[in-house]
C-alpha positions as CSV (number, residue, x, y, z in Angstrom):
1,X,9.0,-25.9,-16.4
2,X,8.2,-25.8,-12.8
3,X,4.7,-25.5,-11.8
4,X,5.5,-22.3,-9.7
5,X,6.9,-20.9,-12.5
6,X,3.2,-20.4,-13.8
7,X,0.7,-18.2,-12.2
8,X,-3.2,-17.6,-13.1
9,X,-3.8,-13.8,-13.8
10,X,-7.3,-12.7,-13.0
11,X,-6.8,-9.6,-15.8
12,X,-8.3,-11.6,-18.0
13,X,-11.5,-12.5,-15.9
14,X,-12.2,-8.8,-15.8
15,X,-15.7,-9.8,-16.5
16,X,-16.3,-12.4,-14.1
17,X,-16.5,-11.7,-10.3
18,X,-13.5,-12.4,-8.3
19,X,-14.7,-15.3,-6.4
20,X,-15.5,-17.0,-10.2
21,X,-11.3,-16.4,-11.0
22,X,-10.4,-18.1,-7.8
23,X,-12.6,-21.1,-8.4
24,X,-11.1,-21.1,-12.0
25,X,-7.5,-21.3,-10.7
26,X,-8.5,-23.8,-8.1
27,X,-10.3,-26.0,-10.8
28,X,-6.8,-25.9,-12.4
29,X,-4.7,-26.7,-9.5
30,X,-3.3,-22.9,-9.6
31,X,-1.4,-21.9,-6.1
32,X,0.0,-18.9,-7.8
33,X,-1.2,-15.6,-8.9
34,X,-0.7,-12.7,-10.4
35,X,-3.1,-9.7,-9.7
36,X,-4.2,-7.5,-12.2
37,X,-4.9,-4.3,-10.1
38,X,-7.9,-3.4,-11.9
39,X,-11.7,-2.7,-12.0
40,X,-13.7,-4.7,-10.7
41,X,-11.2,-6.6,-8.4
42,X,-9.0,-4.8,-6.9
43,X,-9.4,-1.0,-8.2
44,X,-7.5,0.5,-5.0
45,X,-9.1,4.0,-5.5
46,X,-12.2,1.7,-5.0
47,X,-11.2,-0.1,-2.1
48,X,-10.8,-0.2,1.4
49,X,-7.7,-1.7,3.6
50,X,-10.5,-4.2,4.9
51,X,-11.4,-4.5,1.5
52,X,-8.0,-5.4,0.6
53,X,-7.7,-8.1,3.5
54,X,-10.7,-9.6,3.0
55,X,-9.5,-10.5,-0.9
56,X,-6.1,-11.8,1.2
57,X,-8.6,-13.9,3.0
58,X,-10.4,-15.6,0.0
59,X,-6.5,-16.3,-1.5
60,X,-5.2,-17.7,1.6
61,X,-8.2,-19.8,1.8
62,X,-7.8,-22.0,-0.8
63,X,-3.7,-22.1,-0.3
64,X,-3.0,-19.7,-3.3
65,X,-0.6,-17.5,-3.0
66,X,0.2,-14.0,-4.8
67,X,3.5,-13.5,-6.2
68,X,3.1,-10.4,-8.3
69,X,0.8,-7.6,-8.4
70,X,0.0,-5.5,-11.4
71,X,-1.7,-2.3,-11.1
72,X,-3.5,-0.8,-14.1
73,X,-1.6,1.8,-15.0
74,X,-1.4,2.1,-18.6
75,X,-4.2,4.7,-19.2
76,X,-5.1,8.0,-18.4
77,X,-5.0,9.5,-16.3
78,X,-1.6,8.2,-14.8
79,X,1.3,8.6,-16.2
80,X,5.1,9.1,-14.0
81,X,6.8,10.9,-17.5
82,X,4.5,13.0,-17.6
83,X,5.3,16.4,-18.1
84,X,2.5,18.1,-15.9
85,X,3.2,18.0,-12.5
86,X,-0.6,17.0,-11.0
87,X,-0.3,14.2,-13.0
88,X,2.8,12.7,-12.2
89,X,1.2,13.1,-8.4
90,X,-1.6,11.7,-9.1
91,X,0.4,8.8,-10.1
92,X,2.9,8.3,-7.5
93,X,0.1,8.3,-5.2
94,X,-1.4,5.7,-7.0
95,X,1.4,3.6,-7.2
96,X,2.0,4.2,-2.8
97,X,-1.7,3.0,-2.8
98,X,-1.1,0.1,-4.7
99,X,2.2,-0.4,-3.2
100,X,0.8,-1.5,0.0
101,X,-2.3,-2.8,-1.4
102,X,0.7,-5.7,-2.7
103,X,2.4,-5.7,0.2
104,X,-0.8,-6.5,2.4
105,X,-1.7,-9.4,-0.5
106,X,1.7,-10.7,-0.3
107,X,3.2,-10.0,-3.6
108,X,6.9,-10.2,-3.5
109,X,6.7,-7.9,-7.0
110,X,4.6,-5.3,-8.4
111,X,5.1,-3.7,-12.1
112,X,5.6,-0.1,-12.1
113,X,4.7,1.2,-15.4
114,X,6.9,4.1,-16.7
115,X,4.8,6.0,-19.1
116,X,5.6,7.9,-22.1
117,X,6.9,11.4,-22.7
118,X,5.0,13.4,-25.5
119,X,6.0,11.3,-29.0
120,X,7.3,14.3,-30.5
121,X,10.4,14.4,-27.8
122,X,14.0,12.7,-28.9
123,X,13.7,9.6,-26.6
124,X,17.1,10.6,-25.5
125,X,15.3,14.0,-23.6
126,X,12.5,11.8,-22.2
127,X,14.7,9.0,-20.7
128,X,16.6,11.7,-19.1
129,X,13.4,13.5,-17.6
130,X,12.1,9.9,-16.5
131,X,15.1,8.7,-14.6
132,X,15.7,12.1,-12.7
133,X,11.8,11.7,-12.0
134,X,11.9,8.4,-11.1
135,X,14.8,8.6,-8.5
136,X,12.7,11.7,-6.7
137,X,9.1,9.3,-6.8
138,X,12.2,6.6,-4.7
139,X,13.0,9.0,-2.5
140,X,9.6,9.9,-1.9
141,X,8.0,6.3,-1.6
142,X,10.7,5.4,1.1
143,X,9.6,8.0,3.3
């Protein structure tokens, strides 16, 4: 495996200040990263644009670079299959947020997370609802 191929995730340093996960990854020789989008790091409902530059700065400093960005969206209260319409707001507006919170770190990718329908629904019905939903949230992110 190539050493590109392998990048250091700072989810896991969720108790650590930022600056402690880039000296981590440095100490191993890590250029890549993946960044976990989540308190305390890089919370975007918590942050600023400068905020979000001045983490750029810290990664460009030591020659890392970021190649994925994953926001935490697994929990309440976001959630795009949602069946309440606030919600699913909520969320696309989170995901824009983050969207260019990755593009200004220089992520190539960033994980959407799909979320669930209620676990009573025939999966059929819910993948149904989520594509239709998802193609409107494209439409709406491009604008």
């Amino acid at each position: 495996m190539r050493a590109e191929k392998i990048c250091g995730m700072n989810m896991n340093f969720q108790y650590f200040s930022f600056d402690y996960f880039l000296e981590s990854m440095d100490s191993l020789n890590m250029k890549y990263l993946e960044l976990w989008a989540g308190a305390p790091h890089l919370y975007v409902e918590d942050m600023s644009e400068e905020d979000v530059l001045e983490v750029k700065k810290k990664i460009d400093a030591r020659g890392m670079k970021t190649v994925f960005y994953t926001p935490e969206g697994l929990f309440y209260p976001y959630n795009l299959a949602s069946d309440n319409d606030k919600m699913r707001q909520r969320t696309l507006d989170f995901y824009k947020k983050n969207m260019y919170a990755a593009a200004e770190l220089g992520a190539e990718n960033m994980l959407l997370i799909a979320g669930r329908g209620y676990y009573d629904q025939p999966v059929e019905i819910k993948q149904k609802n989520y594509v239709a939903k998802l193609n409107v949230y494209i439409k709406k992110l491009k604008n």
